[in-house]
Short mmCIF file of the C-alpha atoms (twelve columns), coordinates in Angstrom:
data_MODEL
# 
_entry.id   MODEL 
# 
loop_
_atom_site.group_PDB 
_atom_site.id 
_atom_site.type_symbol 
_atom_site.label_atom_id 
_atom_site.label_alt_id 
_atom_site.label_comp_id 
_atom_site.label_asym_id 
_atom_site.label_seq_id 
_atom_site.Cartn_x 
_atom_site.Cartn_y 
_atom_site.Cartn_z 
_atom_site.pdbx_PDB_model_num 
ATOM 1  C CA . UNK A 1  22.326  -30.118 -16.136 1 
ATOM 2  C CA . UNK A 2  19.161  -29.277 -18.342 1 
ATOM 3  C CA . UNK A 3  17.183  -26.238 -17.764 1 
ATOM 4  C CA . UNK A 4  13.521  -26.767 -16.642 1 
ATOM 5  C CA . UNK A 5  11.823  -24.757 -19.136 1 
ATOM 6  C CA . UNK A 6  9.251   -22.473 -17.746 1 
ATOM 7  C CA . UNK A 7  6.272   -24.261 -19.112 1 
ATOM 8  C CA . UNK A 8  7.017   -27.073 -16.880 1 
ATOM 9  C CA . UNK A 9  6.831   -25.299 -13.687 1 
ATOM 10 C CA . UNK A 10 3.848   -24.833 -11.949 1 
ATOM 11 C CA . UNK A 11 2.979   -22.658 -8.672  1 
ATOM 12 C CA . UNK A 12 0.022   -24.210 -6.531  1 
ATOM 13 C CA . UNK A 13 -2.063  -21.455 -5.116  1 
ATOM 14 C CA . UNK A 14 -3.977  -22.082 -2.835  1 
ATOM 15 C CA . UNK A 15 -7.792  -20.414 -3.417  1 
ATOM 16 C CA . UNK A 16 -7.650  -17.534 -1.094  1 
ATOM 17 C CA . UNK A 17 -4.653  -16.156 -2.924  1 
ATOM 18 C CA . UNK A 18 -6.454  -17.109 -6.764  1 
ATOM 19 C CA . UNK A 19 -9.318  -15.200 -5.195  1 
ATOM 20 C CA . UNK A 20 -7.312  -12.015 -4.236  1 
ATOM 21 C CA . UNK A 21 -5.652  -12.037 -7.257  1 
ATOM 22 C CA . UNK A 22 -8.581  -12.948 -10.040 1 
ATOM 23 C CA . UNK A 23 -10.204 -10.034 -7.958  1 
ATOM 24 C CA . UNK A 24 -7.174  -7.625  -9.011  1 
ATOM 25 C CA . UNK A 25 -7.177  -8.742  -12.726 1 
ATOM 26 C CA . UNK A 26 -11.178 -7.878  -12.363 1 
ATOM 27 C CA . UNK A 27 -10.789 -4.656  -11.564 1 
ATOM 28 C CA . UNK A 28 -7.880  -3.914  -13.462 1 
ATOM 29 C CA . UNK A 29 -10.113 -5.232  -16.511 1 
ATOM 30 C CA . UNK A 30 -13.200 -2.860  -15.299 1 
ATOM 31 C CA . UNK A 31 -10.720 0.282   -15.708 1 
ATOM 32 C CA . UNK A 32 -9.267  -0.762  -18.416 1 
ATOM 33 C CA . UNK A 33 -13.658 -0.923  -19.984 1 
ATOM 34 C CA . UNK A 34 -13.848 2.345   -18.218 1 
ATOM 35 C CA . UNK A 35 -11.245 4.025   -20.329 1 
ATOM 36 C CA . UNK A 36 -12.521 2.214   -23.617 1 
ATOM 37 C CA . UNK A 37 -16.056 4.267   -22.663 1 
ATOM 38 C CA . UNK A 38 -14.229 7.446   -22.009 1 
ATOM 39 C CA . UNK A 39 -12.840 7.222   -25.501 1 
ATOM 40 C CA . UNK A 40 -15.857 6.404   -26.966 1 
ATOM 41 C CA . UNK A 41 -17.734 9.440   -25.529 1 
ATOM 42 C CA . UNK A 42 -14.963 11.485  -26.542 1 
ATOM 43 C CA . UNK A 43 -13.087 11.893  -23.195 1 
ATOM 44 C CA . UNK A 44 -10.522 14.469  -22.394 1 
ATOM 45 C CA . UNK A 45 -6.824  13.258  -22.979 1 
ATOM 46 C CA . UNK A 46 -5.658  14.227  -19.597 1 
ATOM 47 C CA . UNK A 47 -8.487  12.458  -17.581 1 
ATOM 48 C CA . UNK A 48 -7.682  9.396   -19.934 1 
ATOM 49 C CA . UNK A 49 -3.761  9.307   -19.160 1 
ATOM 50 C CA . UNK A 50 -4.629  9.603   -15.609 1 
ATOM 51 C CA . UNK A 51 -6.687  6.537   -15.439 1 
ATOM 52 C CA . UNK A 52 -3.819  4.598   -17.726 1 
ATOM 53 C CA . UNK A 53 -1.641  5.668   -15.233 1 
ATOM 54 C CA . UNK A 54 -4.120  3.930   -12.154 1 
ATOM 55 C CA . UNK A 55 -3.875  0.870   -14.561 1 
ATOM 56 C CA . UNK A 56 -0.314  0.858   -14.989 1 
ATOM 57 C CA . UNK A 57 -0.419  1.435   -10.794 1 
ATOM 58 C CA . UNK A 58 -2.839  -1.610  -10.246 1 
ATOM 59 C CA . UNK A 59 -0.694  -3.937  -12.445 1 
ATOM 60 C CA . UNK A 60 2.679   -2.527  -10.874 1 
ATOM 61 C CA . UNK A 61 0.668   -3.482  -7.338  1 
ATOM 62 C CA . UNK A 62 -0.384  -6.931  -8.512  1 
ATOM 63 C CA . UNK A 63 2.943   -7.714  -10.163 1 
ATOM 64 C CA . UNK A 64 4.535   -6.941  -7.144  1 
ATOM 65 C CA . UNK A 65 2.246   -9.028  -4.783  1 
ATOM 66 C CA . UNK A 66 3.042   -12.453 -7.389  1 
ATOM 67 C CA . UNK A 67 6.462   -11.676 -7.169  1 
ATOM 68 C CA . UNK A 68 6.748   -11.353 -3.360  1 
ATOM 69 C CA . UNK A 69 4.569   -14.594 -3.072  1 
ATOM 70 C CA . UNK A 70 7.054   -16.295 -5.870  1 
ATOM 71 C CA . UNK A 71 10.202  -15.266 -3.831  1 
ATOM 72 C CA . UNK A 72 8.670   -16.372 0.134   1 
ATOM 73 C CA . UNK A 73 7.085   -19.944 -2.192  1 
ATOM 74 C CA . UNK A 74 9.162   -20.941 -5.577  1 
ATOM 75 C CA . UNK A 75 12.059  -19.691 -5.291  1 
ATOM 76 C CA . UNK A 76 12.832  -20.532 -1.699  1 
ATOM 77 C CA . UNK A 77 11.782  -24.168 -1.807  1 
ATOM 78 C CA . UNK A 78 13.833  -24.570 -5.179  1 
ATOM 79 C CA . UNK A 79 16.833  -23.011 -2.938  1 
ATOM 80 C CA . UNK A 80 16.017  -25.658 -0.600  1 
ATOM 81 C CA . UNK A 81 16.277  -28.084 -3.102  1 
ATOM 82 C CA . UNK A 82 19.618  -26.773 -4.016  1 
ATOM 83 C CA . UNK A 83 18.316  -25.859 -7.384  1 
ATOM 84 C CA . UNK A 84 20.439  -22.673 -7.364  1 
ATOM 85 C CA . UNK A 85 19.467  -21.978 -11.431 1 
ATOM 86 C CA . UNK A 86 16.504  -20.601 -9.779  1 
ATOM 87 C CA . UNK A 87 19.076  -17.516 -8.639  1 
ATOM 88 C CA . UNK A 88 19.309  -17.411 -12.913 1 
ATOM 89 C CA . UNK A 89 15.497  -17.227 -13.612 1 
ATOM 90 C CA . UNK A 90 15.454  -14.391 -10.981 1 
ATOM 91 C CA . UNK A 91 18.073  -12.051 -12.637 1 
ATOM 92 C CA . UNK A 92 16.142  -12.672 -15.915 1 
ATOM 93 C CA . UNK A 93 13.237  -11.818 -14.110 1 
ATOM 94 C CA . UNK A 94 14.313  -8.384  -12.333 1 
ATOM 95 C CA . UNK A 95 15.366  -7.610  -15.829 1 
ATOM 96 C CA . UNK A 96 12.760  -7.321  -17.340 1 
ATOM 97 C CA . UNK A 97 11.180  -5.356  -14.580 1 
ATOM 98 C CA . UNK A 98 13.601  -2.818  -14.578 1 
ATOM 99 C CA . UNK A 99 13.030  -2.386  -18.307 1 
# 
């Protein structure tokens, strides 16, 4: 049996969920501007680190919200499908979040 290779796959969001999440990756992207202007006018170090560490929060946050959506969508109509290598892409994929 061939693997699918990731490009191939697709997930089909519907546009309530593109809207919640383009909204996330908006406001991730306005603190991430935020801390490019605090550097720019010479911003404290600790005040910067704190808002890397709301960033690295926010995109923990949105991370997790694909990944629930991937698990309760992808992965369980693959494992309805009986495409079990799905169970592979997932151990790859905790992985690298645990990195």
């Amino acid at each position: 049996m061939e693997k699918e290779l990731c490009c191939n796959k697709k997930t089909i969001r519907g546009e309530e969920e593109k809207k919640i999440i383009n909204n996330r990756i908006n406001r991730i992207e306005g603190q991430l501007k935020g801390i490019k202007k605090m550097i720019g006018e010479d911003a404290y170090c600790n005040d910067v680190l704190i808002q890397l560490s709301a960033i690295e929060n926010s995109i923990k946050s949105l991370s997790n919200h694909i990944l629930e959506n991937h698990l309760y969508s992808c992965v369980t109509r693959d494992l309805e499908n009986g495409k079990l290598e799905v169970i592979d892409e997932l151990i790859s994929l905790f992985k690298k979040f645990n990195k």
